[in-house]
Short mmCIF file of the C-alpha atoms (twelve columns), coordinates in Angstrom:
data_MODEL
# 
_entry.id   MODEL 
# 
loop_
_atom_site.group_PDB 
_atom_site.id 
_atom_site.type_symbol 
_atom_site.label_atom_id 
_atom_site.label_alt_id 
_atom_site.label_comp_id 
_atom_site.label_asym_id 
_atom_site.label_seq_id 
_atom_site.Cartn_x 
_atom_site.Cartn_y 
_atom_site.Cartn_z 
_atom_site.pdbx_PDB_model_num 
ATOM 1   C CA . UNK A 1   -20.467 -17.845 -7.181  1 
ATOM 2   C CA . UNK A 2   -21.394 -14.570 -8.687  1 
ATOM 3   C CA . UNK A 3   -23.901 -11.809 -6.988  1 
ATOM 4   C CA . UNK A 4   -26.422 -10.881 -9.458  1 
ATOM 5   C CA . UNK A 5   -24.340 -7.106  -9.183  1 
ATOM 6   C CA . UNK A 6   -21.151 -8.714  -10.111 1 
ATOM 7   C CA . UNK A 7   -23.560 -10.977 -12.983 1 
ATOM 8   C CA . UNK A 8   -24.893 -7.558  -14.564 1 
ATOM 9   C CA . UNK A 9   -21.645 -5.702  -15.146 1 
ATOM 10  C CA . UNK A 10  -19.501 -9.144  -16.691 1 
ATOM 11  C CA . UNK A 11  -22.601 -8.976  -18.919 1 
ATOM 12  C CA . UNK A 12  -21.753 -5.768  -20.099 1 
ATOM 13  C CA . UNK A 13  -17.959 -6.596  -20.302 1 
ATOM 14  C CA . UNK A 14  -18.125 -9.699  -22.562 1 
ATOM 15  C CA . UNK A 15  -16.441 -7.292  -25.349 1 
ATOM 16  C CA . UNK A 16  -13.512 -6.501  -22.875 1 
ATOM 17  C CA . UNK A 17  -10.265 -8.330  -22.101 1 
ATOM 18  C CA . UNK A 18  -10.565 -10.489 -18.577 1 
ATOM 19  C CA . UNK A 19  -7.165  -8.828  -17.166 1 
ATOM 20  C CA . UNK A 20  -6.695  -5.561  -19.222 1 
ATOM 21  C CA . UNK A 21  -3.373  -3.831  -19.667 1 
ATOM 22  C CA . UNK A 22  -2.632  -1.008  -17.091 1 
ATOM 23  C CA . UNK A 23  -1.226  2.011   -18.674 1 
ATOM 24  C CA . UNK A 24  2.177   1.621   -18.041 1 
ATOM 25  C CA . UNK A 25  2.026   -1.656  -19.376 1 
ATOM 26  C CA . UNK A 26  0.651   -0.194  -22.641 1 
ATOM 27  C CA . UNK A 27  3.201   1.981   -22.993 1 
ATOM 28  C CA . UNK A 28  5.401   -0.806  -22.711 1 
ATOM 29  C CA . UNK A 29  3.885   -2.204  -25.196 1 
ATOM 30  C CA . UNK A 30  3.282   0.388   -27.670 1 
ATOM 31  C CA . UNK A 31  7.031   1.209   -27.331 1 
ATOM 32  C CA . UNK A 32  8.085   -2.301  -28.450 1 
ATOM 33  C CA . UNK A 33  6.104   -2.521  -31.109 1 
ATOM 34  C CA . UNK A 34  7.805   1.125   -32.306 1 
ATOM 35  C CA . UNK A 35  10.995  -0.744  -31.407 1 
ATOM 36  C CA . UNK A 36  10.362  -3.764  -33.946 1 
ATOM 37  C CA . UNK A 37  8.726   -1.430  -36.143 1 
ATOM 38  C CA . UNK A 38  11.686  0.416   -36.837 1 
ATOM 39  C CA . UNK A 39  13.785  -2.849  -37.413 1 
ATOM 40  C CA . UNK A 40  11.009  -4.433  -40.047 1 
ATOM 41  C CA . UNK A 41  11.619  -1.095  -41.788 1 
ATOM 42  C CA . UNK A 42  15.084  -0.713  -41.852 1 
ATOM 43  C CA . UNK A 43  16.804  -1.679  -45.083 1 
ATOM 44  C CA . UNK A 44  18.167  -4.936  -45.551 1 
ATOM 45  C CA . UNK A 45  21.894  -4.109  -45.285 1 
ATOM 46  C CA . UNK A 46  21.306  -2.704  -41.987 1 
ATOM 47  C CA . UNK A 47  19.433  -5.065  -40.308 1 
ATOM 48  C CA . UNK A 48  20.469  -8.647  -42.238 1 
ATOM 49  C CA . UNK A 49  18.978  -11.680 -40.789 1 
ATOM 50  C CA . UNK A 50  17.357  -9.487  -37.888 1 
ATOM 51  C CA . UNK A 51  14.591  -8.454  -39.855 1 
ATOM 52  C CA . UNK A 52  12.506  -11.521 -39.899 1 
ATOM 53  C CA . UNK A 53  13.034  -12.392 -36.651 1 
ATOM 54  C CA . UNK A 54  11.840  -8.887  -35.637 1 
ATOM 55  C CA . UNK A 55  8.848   -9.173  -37.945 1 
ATOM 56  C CA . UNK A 56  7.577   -12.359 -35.998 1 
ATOM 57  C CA . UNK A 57  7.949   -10.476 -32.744 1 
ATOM 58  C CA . UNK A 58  6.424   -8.022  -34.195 1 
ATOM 59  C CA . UNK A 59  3.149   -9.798  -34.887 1 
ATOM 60  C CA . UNK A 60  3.139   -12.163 -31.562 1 
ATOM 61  C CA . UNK A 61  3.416   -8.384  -29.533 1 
ATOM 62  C CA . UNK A 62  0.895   -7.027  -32.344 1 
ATOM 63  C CA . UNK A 63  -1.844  -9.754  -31.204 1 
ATOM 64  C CA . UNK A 64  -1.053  -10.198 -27.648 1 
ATOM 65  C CA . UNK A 65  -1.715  -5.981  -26.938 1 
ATOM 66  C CA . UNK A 66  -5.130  -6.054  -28.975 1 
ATOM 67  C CA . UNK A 67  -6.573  -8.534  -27.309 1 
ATOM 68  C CA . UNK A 68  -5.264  -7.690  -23.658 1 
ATOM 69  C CA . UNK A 69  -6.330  -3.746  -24.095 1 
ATOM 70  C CA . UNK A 70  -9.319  -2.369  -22.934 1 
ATOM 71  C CA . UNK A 71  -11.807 -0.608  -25.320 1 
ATOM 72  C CA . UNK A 72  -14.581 1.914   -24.908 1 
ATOM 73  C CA . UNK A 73  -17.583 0.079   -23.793 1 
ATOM 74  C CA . UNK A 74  -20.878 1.541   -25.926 1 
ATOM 75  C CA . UNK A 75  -23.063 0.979   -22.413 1 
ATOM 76  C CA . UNK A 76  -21.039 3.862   -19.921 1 
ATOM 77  C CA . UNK A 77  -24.302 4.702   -18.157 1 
ATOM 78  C CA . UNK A 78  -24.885 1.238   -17.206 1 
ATOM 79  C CA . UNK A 79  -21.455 0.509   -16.433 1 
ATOM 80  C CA . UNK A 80  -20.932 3.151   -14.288 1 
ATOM 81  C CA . UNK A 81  -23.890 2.277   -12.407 1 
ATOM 82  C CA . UNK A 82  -22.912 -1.130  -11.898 1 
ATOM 83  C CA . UNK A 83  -19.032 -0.472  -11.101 1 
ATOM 84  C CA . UNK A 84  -20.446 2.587   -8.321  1 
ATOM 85  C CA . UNK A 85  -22.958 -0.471  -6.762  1 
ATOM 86  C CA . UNK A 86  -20.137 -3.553  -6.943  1 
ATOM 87  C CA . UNK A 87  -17.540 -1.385  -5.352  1 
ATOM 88  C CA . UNK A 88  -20.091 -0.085  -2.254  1 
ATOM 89  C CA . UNK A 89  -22.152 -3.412  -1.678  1 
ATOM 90  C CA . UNK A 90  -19.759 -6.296  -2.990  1 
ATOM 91  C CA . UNK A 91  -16.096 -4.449  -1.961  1 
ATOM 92  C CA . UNK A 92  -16.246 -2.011  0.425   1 
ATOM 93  C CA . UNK A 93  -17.828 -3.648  3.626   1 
ATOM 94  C CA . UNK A 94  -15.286 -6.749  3.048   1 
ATOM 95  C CA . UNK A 95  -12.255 -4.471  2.950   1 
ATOM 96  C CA . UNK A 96  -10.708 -4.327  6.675   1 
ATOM 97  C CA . UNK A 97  -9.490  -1.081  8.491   1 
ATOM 98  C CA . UNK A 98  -5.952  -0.490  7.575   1 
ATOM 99  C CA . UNK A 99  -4.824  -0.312  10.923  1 
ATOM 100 C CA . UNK A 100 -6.134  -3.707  11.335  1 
ATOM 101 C CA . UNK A 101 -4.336  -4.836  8.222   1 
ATOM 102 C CA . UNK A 102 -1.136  -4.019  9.442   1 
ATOM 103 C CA . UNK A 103 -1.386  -4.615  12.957  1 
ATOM 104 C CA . UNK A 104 -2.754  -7.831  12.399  1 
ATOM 105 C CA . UNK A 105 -5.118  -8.716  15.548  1 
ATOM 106 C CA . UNK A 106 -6.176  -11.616 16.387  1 
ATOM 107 C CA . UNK A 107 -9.240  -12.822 13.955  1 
ATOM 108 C CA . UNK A 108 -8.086  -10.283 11.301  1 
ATOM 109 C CA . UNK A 109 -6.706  -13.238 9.182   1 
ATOM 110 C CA . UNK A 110 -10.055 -15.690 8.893   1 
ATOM 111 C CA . UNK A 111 -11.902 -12.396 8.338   1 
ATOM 112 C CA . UNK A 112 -9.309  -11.290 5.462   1 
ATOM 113 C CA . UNK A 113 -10.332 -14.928 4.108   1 
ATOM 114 C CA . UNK A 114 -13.859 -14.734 4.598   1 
ATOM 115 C CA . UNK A 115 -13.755 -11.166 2.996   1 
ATOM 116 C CA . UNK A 116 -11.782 -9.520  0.773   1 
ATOM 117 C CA . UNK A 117 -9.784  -12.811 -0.056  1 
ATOM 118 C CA . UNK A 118 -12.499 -14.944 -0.876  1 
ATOM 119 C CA . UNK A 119 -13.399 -16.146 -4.573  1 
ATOM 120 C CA . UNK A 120 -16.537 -14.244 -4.457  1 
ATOM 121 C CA . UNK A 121 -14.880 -10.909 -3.407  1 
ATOM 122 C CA . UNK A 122 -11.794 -11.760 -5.600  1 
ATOM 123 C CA . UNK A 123 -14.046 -12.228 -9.035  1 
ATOM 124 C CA . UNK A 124 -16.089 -9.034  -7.601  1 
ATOM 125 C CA . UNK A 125 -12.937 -6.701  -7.550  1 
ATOM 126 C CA . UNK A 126 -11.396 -8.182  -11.018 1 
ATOM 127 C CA . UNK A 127 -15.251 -7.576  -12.463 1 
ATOM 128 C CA . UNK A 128 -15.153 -3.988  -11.178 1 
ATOM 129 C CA . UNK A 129 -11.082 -3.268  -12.217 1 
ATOM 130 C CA . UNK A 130 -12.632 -4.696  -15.972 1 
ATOM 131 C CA . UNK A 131 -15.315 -2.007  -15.492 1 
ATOM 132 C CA . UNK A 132 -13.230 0.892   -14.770 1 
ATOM 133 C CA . UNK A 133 -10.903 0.066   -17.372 1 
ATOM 134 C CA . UNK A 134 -13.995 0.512   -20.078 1 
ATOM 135 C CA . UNK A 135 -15.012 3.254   -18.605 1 
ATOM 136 C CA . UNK A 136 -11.488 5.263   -19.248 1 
ATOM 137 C CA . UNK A 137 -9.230  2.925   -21.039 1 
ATOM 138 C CA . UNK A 138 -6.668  5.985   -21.508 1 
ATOM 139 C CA . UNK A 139 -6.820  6.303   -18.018 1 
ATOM 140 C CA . UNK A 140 -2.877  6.983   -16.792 1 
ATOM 141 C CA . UNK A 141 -3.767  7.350   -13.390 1 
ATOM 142 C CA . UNK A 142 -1.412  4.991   -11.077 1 
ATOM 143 C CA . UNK A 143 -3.991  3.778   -9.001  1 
ATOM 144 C CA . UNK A 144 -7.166  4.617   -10.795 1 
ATOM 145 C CA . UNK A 145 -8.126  0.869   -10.245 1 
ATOM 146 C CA . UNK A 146 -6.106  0.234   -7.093  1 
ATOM 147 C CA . UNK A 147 -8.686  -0.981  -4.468  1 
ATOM 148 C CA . UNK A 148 -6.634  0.270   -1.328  1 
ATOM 149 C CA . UNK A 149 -8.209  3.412   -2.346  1 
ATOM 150 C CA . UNK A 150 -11.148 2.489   -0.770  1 
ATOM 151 C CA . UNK A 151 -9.800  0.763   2.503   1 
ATOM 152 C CA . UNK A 152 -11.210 2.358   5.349   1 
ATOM 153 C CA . UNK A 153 -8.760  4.188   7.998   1 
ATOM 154 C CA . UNK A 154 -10.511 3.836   11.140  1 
ATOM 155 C CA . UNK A 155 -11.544 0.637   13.197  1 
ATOM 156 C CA . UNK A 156 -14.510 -1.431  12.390  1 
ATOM 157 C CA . UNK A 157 -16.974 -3.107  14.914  1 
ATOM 158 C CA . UNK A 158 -15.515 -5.982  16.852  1 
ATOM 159 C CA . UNK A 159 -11.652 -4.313  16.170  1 
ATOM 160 C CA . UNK A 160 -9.711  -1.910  18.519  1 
ATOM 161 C CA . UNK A 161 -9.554  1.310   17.686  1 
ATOM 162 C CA . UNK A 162 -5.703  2.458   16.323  1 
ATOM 163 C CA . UNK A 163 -4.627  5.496   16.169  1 
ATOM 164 C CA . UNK A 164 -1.551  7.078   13.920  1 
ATOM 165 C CA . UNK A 165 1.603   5.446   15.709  1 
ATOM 166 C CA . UNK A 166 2.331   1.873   14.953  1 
ATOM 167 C CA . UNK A 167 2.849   -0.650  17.798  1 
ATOM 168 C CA . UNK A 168 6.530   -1.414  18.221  1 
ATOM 169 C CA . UNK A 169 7.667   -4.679  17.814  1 
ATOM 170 C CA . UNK A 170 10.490  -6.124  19.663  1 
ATOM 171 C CA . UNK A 171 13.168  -9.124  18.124  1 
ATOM 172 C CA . UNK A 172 12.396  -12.387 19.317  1 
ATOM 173 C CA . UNK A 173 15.696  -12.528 21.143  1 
ATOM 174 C CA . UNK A 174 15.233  -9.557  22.900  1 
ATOM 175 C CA . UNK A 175 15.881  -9.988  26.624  1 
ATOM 176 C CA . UNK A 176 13.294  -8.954  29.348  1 
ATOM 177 C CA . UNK A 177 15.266  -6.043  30.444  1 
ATOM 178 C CA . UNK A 178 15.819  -4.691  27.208  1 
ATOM 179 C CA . UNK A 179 12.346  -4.847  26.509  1 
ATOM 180 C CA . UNK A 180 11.842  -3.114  29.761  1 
ATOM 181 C CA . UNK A 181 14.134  -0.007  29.060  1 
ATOM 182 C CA . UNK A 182 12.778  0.446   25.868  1 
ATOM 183 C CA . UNK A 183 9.568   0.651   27.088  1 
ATOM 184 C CA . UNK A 184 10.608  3.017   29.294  1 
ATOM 185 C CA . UNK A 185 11.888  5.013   26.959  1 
ATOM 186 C CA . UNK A 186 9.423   5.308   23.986  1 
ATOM 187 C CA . UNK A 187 6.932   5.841   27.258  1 
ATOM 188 C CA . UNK A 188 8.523   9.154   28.597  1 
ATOM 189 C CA . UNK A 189 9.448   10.408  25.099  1 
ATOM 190 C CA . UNK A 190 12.968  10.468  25.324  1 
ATOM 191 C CA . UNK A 191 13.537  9.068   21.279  1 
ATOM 192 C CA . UNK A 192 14.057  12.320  19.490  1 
ATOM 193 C CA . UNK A 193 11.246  11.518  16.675  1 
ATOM 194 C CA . UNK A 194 8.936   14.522  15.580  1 
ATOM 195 C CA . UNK A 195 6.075   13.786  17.533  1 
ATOM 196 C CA . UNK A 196 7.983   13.558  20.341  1 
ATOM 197 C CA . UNK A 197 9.600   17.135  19.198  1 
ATOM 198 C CA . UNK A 198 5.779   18.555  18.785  1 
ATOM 199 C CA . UNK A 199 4.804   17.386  22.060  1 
ATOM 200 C CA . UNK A 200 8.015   19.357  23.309  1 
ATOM 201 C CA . UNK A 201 7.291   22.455  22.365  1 
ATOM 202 C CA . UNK A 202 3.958   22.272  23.129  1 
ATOM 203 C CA . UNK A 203 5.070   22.017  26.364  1 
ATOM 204 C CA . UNK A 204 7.959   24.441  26.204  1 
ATOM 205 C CA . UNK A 205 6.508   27.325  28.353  1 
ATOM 206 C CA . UNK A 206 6.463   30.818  26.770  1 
ATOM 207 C CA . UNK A 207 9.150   33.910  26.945  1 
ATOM 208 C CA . UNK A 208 9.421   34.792  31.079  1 
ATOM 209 C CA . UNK A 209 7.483   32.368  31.961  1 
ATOM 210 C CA . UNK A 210 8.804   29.512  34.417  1 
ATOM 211 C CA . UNK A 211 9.526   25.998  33.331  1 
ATOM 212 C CA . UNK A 212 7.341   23.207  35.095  1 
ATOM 213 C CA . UNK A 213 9.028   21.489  37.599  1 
ATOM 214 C CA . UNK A 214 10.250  17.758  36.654  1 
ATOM 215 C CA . UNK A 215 8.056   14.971  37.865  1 
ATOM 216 C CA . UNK A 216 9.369   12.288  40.198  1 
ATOM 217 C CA . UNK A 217 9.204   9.971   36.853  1 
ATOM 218 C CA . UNK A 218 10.890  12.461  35.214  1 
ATOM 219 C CA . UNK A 219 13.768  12.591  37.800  1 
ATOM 220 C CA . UNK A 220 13.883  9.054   38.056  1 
ATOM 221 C CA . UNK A 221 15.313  8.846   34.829  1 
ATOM 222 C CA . UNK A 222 17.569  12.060  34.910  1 
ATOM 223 C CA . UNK A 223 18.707  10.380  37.886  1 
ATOM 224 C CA . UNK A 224 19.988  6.792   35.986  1 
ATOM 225 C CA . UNK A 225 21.077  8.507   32.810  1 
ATOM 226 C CA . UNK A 226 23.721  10.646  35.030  1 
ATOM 227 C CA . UNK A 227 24.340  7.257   37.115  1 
ATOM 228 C CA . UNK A 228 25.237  5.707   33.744  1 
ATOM 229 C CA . UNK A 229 27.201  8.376   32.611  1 
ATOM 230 C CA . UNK A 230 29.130  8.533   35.865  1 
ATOM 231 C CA . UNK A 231 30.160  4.938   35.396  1 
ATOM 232 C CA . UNK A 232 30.798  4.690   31.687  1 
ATOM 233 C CA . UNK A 233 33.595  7.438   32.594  1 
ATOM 234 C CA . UNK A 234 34.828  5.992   35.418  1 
ATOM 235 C CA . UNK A 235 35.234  2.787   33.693  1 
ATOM 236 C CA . UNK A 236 37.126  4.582   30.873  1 
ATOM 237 C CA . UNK A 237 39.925  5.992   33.339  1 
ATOM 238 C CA . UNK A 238 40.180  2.845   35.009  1 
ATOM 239 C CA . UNK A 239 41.052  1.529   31.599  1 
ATOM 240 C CA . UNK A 240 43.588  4.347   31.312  1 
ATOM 241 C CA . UNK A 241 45.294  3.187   34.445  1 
# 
């Protein structure tokens, strides 16, 4: 069922395709049609039997682009208005944080249903993607009526907060002491990634100034990595021997 928002602005569309060509897609088409064009003209001796065939594509292309591309609407003002109110008060408050969207809590799936991927919400977005498309059907813009340009970043009410790093993930197999170490190791910043190299020379102390002593954390793991080290060569010459 329709919002009276959503009722308003199909009103205005009835002139307009109900899934209008994107503009790659018209240049797609427009380029096949120059394609077959340039067969149906050819002379006969070039093109033989090919030319018919080419002039029935022709025509089935012909009739399938006009009536799948958009056209200038003759109500902008009111469209505009419309497509402005269905994107803030039909869209937008359904769309879910994209942190949530990829981190996937637990709830974010039945309110994904309840929103954004319910009929209502679903007819509301293809309504407003119609509307744009009158607006500026020349429009080349690659996401000019992508919705995820309009998903919020931060969290919503009732959702953790995320911030910029997404949560590892471990393999299902994984064993409990693997899972440990790399803990252990994403935790005291020992994978070379560069936020781990910002945070490092953040901390890197200035020209004749001392460096901070290690923590006992710190030495802890200093301590193991020369431990390991020690017995991956010893274990090397006793394969020697």
């Amino acid at each position: 069922m329709s919002t009276p928002r959503v009722d308003a602005l199909k009103s205005l569309l009835t002139d307009q395709p109900k899934n209008p060509l994107r503009h790659a897609q018209r240049e797609d088409r427009e380029a096949e049609l120059r394609r077959l064009e340039a067969v149906v003209g050819a002379p006969d001796w070039q093109t033989g039997p090919a030319k018919g065939r080419a002039r029935e594509s022709y025509r089935k292309v012909k009739q399938s682009y006009e009536s799948q591309i958009a056209k200038p609407t003759p109500h902008p003002d009111q469209v505009q208005r419309l497509v402005e109110e269905v994107m803030e008060q039909e869209i937008r408050p359904t769309l879910l944080p994209d942190a949530v969207m990829r981190s996937n809590p637990a709830g974010a799936v039945d309110a994904f249903r309840k929103g954004e991927g319910s009929p209502q919400t679903k007819d509301a977005i293809l309504t407003w993607k119609r509307g744009m498309r009158a607006l500026d059907p020349e429009n080349a813009d690659q996401d000019y009526t992508n919705v995820e340009r309009f998903r919020p970043k931060a969290g919503r009410e009732g959702y953790p907060q995320f911030d910029a790093q997404i949560a590892r993930a471990f393999a299902p197999g994984a064993s409990p002491s693997a899972r440990e170490t790399l803990t252990q190791v994403f935790d005291q910043g020992q994978v070379n990634s560069p936020l781990n190299q910002a945070k490092r020379r953040e901390q890197k102390p200035a020209t004749g100034q001392k460096r901070q002593p290690l923590t006992e954390a710190q030495k802890a793991v200093a301590r193991g990595n020369a431990a390991k080290a020690r017995a991956a060569k010893a274990a090397k010459q006793a394969q020697r021997l």
